[in-house]
C-alpha positions as CSV (number, residue, x, y, z in Angstrom):
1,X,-107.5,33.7,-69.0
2,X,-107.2,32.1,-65.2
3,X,-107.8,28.8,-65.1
4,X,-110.6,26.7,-63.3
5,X,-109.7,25.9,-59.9
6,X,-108.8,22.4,-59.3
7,X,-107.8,20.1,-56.1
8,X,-104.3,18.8,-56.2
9,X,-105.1,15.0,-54.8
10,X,-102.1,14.1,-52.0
11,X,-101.1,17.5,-51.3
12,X,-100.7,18.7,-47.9
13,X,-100.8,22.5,-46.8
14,X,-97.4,23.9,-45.2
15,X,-99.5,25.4,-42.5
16,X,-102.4,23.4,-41.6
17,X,-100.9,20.1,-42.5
18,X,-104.2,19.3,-44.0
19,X,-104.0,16.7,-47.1
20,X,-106.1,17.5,-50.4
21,X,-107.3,20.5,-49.1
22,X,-104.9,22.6,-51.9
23,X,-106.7,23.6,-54.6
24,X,-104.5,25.2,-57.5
25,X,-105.3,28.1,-60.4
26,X,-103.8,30.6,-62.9
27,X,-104.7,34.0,-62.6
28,X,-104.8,36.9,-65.4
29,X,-100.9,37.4,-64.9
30,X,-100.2,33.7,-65.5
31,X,-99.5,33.4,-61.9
32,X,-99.9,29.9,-60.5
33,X,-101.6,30.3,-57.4
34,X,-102.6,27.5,-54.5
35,X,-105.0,27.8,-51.6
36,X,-105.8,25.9,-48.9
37,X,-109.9,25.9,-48.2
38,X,-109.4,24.8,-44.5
39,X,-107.3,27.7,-43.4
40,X,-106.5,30.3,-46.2
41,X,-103.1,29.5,-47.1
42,X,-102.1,30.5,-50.0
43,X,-98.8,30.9,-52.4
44,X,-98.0,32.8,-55.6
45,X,-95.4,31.2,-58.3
46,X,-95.2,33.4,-61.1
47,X,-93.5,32.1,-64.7
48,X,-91.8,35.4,-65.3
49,X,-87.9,35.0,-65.5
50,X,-86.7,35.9,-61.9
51,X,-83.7,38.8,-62.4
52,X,-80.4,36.4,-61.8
53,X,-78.5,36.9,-58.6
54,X,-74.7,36.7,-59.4
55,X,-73.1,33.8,-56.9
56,X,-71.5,35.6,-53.7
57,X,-67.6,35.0,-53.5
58,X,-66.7,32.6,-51.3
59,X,-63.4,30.7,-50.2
60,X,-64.9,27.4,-51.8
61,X,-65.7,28.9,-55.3
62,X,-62.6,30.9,-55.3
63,X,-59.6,28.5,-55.6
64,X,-58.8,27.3,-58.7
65,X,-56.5,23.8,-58.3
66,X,-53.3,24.2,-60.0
67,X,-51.5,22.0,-58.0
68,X,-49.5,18.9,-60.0
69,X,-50.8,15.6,-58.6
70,X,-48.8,13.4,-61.1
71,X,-46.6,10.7,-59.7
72,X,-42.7,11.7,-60.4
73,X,-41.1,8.1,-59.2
74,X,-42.0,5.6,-56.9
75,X,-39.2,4.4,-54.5
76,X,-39.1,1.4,-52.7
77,X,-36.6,0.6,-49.6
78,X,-35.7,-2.4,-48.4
79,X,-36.9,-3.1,-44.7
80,X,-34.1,-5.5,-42.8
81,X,-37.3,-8.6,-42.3
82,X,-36.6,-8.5,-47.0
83,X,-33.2,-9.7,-46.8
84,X,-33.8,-13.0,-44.3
């Protein structure tokens, strides 16, 4: 069943830049839809699960850090100004 349309209050169109001009409804499909009545804008979001895209390889997400960052042994020398 859609929904009754309704204003959203503070919202500003992406194309006009008009605020509370947006007025928002659900269709038959459960489709959220909003409209702009100043220049007939207008945006589909639908609830249905989007199919998932698998992340693309990159260099960043392909490294795995294996390196050992422990500290081994800390050594201290003796600079000539220590022995006055």
């Amino acid at each position: 069943m859609a929904s009754p349309k309704r204003f959203i209050a503070g919202a500003v169109c992406p194309r006009c830049a008009e605020m509370d001009k947006i007025m928002m409804f659900t269709t038959d499909d459960d489709d959220q839809v909003r409209e702009c009545v100043a220049c007939g804008f207008t945006d589909a979001v639908s609830d249905a699960e989007q199919p998932s895209n698998p992340e693309l390889e990159t260099r960043v997400n392909k490294r795995k850090n294996e390196d050992d960052h422990t500290v081994k042994q800390v050594v201290f020398f003796k600079s000539s100004a220590d022995d006055e």
